[in-house]
N, C-alpha and C positions, 0 to 999 in steps of 0.2 A: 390551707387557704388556696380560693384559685388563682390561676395563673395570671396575674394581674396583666403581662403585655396581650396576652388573650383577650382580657376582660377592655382594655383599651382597643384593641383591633375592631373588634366587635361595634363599640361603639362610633367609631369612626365610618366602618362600613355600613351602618344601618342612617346614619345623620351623610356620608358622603359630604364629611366637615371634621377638621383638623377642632376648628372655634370651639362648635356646639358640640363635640365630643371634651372638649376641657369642661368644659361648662356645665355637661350632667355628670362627668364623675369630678366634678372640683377638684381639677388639677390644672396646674400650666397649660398653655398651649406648646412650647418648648418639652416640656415634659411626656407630650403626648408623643409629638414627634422623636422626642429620641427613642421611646419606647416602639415604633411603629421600625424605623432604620434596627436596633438589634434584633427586633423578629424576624425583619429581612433578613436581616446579616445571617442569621440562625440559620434560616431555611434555605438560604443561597437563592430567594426570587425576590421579585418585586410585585408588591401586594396592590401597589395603588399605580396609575397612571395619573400622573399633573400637568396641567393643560393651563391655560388662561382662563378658562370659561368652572373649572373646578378639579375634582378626581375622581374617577370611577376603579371600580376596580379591575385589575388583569384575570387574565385566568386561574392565574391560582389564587387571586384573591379572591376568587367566587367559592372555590371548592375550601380554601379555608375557611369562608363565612358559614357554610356548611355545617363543616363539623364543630364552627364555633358555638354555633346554637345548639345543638347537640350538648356539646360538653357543658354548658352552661344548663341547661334544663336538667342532664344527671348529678351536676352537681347540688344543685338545690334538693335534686331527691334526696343525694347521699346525706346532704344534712340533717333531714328530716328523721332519714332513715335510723342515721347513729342515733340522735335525740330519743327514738323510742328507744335504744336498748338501752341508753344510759338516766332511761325514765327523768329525761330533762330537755322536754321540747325546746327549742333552739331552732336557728334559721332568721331569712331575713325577706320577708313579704312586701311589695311595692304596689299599691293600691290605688288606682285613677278613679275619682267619681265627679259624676258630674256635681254643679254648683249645690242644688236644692241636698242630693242626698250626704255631698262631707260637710255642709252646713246645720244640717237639722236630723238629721236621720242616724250619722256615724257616727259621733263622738260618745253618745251613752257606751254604744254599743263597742266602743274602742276599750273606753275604760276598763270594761269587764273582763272583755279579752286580757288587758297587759297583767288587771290582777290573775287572774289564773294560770297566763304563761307568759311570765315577767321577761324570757329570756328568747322572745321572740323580737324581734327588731320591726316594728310596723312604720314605712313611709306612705304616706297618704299626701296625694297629691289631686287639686281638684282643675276642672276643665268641664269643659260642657261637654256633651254625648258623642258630638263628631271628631274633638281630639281627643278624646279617650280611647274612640275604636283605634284613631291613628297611632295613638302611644301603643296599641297592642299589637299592633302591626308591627310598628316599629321594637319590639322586644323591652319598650322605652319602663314596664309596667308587666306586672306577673297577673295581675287581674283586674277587670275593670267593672264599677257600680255603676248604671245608668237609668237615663229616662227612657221609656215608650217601646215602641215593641220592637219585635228580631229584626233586622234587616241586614246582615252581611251572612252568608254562608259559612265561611271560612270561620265562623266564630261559634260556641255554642254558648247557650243564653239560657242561665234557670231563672225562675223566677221567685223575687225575695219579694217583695211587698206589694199594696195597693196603694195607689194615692188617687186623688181628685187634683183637679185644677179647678179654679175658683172666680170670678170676678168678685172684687173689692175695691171698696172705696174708703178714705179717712173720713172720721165721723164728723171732723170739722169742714168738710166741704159737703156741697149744698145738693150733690149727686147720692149722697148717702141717705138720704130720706125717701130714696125710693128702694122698695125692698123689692120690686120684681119688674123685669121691663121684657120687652119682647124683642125678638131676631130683628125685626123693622128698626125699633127705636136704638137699637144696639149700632146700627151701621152709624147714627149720627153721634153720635157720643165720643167724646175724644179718649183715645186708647194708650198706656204706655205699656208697651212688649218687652219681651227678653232678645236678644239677638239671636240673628240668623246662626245656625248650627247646634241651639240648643233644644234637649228635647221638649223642653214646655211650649216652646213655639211650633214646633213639629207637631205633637200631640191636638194642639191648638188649631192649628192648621188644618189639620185631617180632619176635625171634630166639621168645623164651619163647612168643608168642603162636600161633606153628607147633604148641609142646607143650600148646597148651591152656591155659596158666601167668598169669594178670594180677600185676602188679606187689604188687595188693593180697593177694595168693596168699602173698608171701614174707616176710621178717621185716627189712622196712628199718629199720633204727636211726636212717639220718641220709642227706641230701641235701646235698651239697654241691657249692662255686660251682666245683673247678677239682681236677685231677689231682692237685697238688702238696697241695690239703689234705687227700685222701684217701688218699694213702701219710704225711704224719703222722699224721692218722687210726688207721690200723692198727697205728701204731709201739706204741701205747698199747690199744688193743683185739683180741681176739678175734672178729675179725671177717674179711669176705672183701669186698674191694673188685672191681669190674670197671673195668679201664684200657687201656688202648692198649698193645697190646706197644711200640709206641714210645716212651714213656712210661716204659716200665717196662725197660727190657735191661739199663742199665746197672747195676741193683741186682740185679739177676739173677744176672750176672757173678758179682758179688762178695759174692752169698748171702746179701742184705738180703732178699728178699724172694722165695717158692714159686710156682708156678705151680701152678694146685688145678684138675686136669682134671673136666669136668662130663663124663658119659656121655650122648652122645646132642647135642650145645649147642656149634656149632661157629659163632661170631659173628666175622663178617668183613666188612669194609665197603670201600667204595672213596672217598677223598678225589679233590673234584671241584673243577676249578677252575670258575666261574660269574660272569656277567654278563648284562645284559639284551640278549632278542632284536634280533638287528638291529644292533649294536653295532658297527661297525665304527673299530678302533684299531692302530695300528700299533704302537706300542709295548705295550697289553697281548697281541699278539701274539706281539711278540717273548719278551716275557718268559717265555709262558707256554711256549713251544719253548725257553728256557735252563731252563725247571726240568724239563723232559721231559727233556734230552739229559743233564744233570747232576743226575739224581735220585739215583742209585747209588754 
């Protein structure tokens, strides 16, 4: 097992929080701290400086975050490692995706995974695109699934799927009876969005921006935090939402909800799988060729 006051260390220098380090490895806050005072004690330094304003760390607690990342990323090898010679994959994978993909996208493709390597520990945690790069940053997450395209260096980004983004309307409002409208009549039409830092809105954004178009161009009614509030949303208004045809097929089907062709506004993004440069894992490896080979 690893070194648990490690694995607590760790999490306190990366959150620079006694709190929100209890909080992602669900443990006391007392408990964090005493684990942080016997490491001191251990090493004979002091890891954190506390201040009014928070803790940053001393110098040695720079060079221990160091090798604590380190020792954290071989240890996850090492587990990976035994599991092949004991032909009993094992380990423990922590997965951020944004809203659309751990909503609609991951859970098939979960299942399959756990039947075939039961003794793999999957935590999947969902977030929109801009806390997710932040969870990888922060070590918060061993891998992350997102919307739209590369944009951090520091990160490298394959690419798992195609999507579309879609305008929709509920078939009970009286916007649905138009099957195709144009860039012009689009600006007057009242809109509900996804919130700022997620990639449907980004993707969305950049598409309009080709046409000249800024967000402030259109007639948003409302922002909101995830897919599912904004097809209730529509259930109740006259309005046109943009969502993920994945998101959206099955109500399609069954005539909940239009597809409201824009002329000229053909939004389509690619979901990326992403981690930090230089990364090397054998298990988010693997994983990520079982959702390539089992995407369809």
């Amino acid at each position: 097992m690893f070194n648990f006051r490690i694995e607590v260390f760790h999490s306190v220098a990366v959150h620079l929080s006694f709190t929100k380090a209890s909080k992602a490895l669900h443990i006391t806050q007392p408990a964090v701290t005493n684990n942080i005072k016997e490491l001191e004690n251990s090493l004979g330094v002091k890891l954190f400086d506390r201040n009014q304003s928070g803790i940053s760390l001393t110098d040695a607690g720079k060079i221990l975050l160091q090798y604590a990342e380190r020792a954290i990323d071989e240890y996850q090898k090492l587990e990976y490692e035994i599991g092949l010679l004991r032909n009993s994959l094992s380990g423990r994978l922590k997965i951020g995706a944004s809203t659309t993909i751990e909503q609609y996208v991951l859970p098939a493709l979960l299942a399959r995974f756990n039947r075939e390597y039961p003794d793999i520990e999957m935590l999947l945690f969902n977030n929109n695109t801009m806390n997710v790069e932040k969870d990888l940053s922060l070590h918060e997450i061993d891998l992350g699934i997102v919307e739209g395209n590369p944009g951090i260096k520091e990160f490298k980004y394959i690419p798992f799927m195609e999507d579309e983004i879609v305008a929709v309307a509920h078939t009970s409002q009286p916007i649905a009876q138009r099957a195709q409208i144009t860039l012009d009549e689009l600006k007057a039409i009242p809109l509900v969005l996804r919130e700022t830092g997620s990639g449907s809105l980004d993707v969305l954004e950049s598409e309009l921006q080709k046409h000249k178009i800024k967000l402030k161009d259109l007639q948003v009614k409302m922002h909101l935090g995830s897919t599912e509030s904004i097809k209730a949303f529509l259930k109740n208004a006259d309005c046109l939402g943009f969502v993920s045809i994945h998101a959206i097929s099955k109500e399609i089907v069954h005539n909940e909800f239009q597809i409201i062709d824009i002329e000229g506004l053909d939004i389509t993004r690619t979901f990326n799988f992403i981690y930090p440069q230089g990364q090397q894992n054998g298990l988010i490896d693997m994983f990520i060729d079982f959702c390539l080979n089992n995407k369809s």
